[in-house]
N, C-alpha and C positions, 0 to 999 in steps of 0.2 A: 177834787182833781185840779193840780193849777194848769195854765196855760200853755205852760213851758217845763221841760226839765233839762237839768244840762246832762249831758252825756259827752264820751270820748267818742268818737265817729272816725270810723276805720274808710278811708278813701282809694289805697293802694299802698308801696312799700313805700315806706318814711313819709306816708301824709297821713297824718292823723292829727285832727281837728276838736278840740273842745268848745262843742257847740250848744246854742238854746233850742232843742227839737221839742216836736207839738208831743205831746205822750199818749202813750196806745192807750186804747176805749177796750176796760178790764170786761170781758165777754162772761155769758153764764156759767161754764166751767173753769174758770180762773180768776186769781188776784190778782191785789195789786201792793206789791210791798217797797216800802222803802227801804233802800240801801243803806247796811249798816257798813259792812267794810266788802271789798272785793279785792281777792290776791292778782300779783300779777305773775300770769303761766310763762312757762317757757313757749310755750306755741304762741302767746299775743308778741313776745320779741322775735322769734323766724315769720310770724305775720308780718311785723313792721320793716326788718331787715330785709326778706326776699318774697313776701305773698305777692297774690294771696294764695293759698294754700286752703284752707276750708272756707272763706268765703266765698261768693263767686265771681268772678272776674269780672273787668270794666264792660259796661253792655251785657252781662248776662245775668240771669238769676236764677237760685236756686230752685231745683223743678221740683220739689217738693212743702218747702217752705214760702215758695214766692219771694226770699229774701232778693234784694239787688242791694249792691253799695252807695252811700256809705252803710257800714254793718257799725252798731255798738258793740265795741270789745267787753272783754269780760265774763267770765263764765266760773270763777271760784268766789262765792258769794253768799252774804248772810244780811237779812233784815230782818223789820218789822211788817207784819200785814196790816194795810191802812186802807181798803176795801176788796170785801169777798162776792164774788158772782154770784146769780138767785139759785144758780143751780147746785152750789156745792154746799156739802149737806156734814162735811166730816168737823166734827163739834170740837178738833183740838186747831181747825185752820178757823181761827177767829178775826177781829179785828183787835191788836196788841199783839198775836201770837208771834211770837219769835223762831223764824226759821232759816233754815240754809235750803238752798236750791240745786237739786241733782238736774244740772242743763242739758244733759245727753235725749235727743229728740228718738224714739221711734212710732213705730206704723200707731201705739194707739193715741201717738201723739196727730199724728195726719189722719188718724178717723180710717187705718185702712185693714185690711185681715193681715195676721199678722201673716211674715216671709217667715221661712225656714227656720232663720234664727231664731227668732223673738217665739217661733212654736217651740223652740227647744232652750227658752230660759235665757237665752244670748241678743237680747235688745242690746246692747252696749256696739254688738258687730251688726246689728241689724242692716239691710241692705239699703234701708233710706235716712242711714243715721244722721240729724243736722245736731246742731250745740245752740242755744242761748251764747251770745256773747260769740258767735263765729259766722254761722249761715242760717240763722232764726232771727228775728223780729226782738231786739232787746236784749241790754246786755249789764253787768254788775259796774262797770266805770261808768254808773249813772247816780243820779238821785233817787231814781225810782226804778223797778222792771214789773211787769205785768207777765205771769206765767201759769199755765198749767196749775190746777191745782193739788196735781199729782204728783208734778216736781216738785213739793215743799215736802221737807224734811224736819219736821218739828224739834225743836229740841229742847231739852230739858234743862229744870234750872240748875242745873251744878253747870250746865255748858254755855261759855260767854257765846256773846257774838262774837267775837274774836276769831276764837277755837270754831265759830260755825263757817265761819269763812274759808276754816282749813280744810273742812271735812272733804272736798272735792279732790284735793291732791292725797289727803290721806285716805280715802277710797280707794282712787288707785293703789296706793302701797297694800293696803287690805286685800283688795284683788289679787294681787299678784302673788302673797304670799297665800290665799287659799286657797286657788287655783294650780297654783306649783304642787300640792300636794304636800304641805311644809306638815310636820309632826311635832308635837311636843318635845321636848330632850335634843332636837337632832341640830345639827350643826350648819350654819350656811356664810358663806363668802361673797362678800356685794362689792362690785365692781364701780365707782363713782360714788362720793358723796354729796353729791349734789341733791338739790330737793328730794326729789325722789326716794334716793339712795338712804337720803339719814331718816325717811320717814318710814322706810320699811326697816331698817335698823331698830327706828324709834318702838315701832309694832312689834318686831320677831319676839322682845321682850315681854308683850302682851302674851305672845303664843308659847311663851316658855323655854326659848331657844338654847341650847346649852353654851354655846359658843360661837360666835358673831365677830367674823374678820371684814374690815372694809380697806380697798385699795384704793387709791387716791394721791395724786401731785401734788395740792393748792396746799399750801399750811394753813391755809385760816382755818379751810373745811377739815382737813386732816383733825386739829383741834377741835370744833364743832364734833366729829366721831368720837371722841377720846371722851367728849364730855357729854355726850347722846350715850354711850355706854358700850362701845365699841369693844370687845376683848384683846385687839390685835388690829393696829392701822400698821399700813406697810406701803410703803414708798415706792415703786418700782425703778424712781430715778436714781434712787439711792443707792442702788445697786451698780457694778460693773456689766457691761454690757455682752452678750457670749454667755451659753453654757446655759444649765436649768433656768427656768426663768424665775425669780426672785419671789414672785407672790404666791407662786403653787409650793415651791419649798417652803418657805414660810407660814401658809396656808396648813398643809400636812404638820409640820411641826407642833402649832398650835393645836390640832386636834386629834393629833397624837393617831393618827392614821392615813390610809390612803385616800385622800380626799374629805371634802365637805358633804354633805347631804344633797343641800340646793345653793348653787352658783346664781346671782343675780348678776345681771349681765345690765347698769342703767348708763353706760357711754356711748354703745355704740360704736365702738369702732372695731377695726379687723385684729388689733395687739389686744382688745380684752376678752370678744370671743374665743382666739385662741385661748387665755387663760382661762377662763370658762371653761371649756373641755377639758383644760388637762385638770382643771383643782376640782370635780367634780369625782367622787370616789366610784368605783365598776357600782355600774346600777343606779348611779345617783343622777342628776337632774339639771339642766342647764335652764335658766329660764330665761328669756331675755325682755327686757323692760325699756331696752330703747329704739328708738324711731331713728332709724338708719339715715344716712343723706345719701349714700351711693351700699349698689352691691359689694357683698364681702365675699370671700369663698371658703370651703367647709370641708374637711379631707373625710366622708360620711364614715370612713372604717374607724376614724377615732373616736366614734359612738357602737358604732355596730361588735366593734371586738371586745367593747369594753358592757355595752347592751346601756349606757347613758341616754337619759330622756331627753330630746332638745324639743323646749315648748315654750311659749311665750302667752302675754297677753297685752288689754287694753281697755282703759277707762273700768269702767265697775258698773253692777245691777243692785235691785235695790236689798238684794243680801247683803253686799258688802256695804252699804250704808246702816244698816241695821246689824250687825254684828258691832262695826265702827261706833256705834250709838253707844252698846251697852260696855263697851272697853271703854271711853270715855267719862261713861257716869262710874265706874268701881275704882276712877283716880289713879290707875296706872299709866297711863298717857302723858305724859309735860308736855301737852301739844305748844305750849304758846312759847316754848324756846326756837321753834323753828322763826317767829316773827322778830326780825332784824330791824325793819322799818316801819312804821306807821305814816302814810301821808296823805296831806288833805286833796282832795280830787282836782284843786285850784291847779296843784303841782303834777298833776300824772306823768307829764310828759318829761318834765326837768328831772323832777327828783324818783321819778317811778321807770317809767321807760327806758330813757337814754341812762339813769343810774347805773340798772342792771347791762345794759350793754358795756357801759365804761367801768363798772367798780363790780363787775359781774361777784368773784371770786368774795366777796364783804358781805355777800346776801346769802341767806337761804330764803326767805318770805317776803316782800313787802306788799302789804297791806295799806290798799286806799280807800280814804274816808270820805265821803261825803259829809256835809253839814247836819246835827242830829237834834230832833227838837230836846229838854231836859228832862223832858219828861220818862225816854228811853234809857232804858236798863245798857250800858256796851258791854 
């Protein structure tokens, strides 16, 4: 163990520091791996632009975790294990093992019985949920993190560390499209191509989708969908303003009926839930996958006469990490077109941070590096 590790240290909004912190003492049920790359989320830029939001604020700390600030960012993440605690006994967390880190904290992470959810399979909503890299003790914009030895998610050698990094954002997109209730054959229309957006795109292919519309402004991404395998990108600007709305016409067109199967809703705002409802076929399924910044409003008969499912979700269990595993190893996956950028942890802030604020629309992924001995496989 050295002395020092550097980490990103989250202080409040737009202070975040790359600092030499002392490194946490790896306990009997957890490792201690080194950082191979860690993504940067959308929530660590609304952390730095308006938090904190999951950390816990100046003067207080988390009442479950003990966290207080600074917090180490970071929480989409892959290394190497470079020592295991006396007490874990699972013979694929070795020293060398190569893993990716599920950072979603619940009760058997706090040692407590589980709440309601976590009895009913739903740790992801658990009522004491904290994150690695948010409101927990250590985070991926490091050298090193010390974790649970239950968050490691081993991964196999056809899967880089690269692709291990991804697997947290692409969890979510796994989540969502099995939770929606998504079918083989059936049809679905995704609202934003933004991360999210192209990785459940990227997936529905896995799940055998017949037809895959995504709606989207930005040309770059628009392109990104076109070349992720998109059946149909449709511009809603492009349209005249007045009258059917552009993407449900279009939508219907394309799948040669009344509606999509399941509408992915990943923008968030109040012009694409409306489309949401209407390009959703009688019976079919609105799911919404983004994290709102203000209340919308919802006309409920436009489900009710129609009998349309409106459900949503968040984060993933350790099903959709393991299904995610075995779609990965059978090579249907081109997970690593999503990584736009690779940068070394010297740079997080210039070229990783403030990038995606200023050049947002250039990125889907960027992936930060720490420094890696040669000996490691990337």
């Amino acid at each position: 163990m050295t002395s020092k590790i550097t980490a990103l240290q989250y202080y409040g909004p737009r202070d975040v520091r790359l600092e030499q912190v002392k490194p946490k003492i790896c306990h009997r049920d957890e490792v201690r791996i080194q950082i191979a790359y860690c993504g940067i989320c959308g929530s660590d830029i609304h952390e730095y632009l308006g938090g904190p939001i999951f950390p816990p604020k100046q003067g207080e700390q988390n009442p479950w975790t003990g966290q207080r600030l600074p917090v180490t960012l970071g929480h989409e993440m892959s290394g190497t294990i470079v020592e295991v605690g006396a007490s874990v006994s699972d013979p694929r967390l070795q020293t060398g093992a190569r893993v990716a880190v599920n950072p979603a904290w619940n009760d058997r992470h706090h040692g407590l019985d589980p709440c309601t959810a976590c009895q009913l399979d739903m740790p992801n909503v658990c009522k004491r949920y904290a994150s690695y890299g948010l409101s927990a003790a250590g985070g991926g914009l490091a050298s090193e993190i010390v974790v649970k030895h239950f968050a490691c998610i081993p991964l196999p050698d056809s899967v880089s560390l690269k692709v291990g990094a991804l697997m947290e954002p692409l969890a979510v997109a796994w989540h969502c499209i099995r939770i929606s209730g998504f079918q083989p054959g059936q049809t679905a229309l995704i609202l934003g191509a933004g991360p999210i957006g192209l990785a459940i795109l990227m997936l529905l292919h896995v799940w055998n989708a017949k037809t895959v519309v995504i709606s989207e402004v930005t040309a770059s991404r628009k392109q990104m969908a076109k070349e992720f395998g998109a059946d149909l990108v449709v511009d809603p600007t492009e349209y005249p303003k007045g009258g059917l709305d552009p993407v449900v016409v279009a939508t219907q067109a394309a799948v040669q009926a009344d509606g999509v199967d399941v509408c992915f809703d990943c923008t968030g705002l109040q012009s694409t839930l409306d489309t949401a409802v209407a390009a959703a076929r009688p019976g079919g399924t609105v799911f919404n996958v983004a994290i709102y910044e203000q209340p919308v409003s919802l006309n409920l008969n436009a489900l009710t006469l129609t009998e349309k499912r409106l459900t949503g979700g968040i984060c993933y269990t350790d099903v959709d990490f393991q299904g995610l595993i075995e779609a990965l190893e059978s090579g249907k996956v081109a997970a690593e077109k999503l990584i736009t950028s690779v940068v070394d942890l010297d740079d997080v802030i210039d070229k990783g941070l403030l990038e995606l604020i200023q050049n947002k629309a250039a990125h889907v992924k960027i992936l930060i590096r720490p420094s890696q001995p040669r000996s490691v496989r990337l």
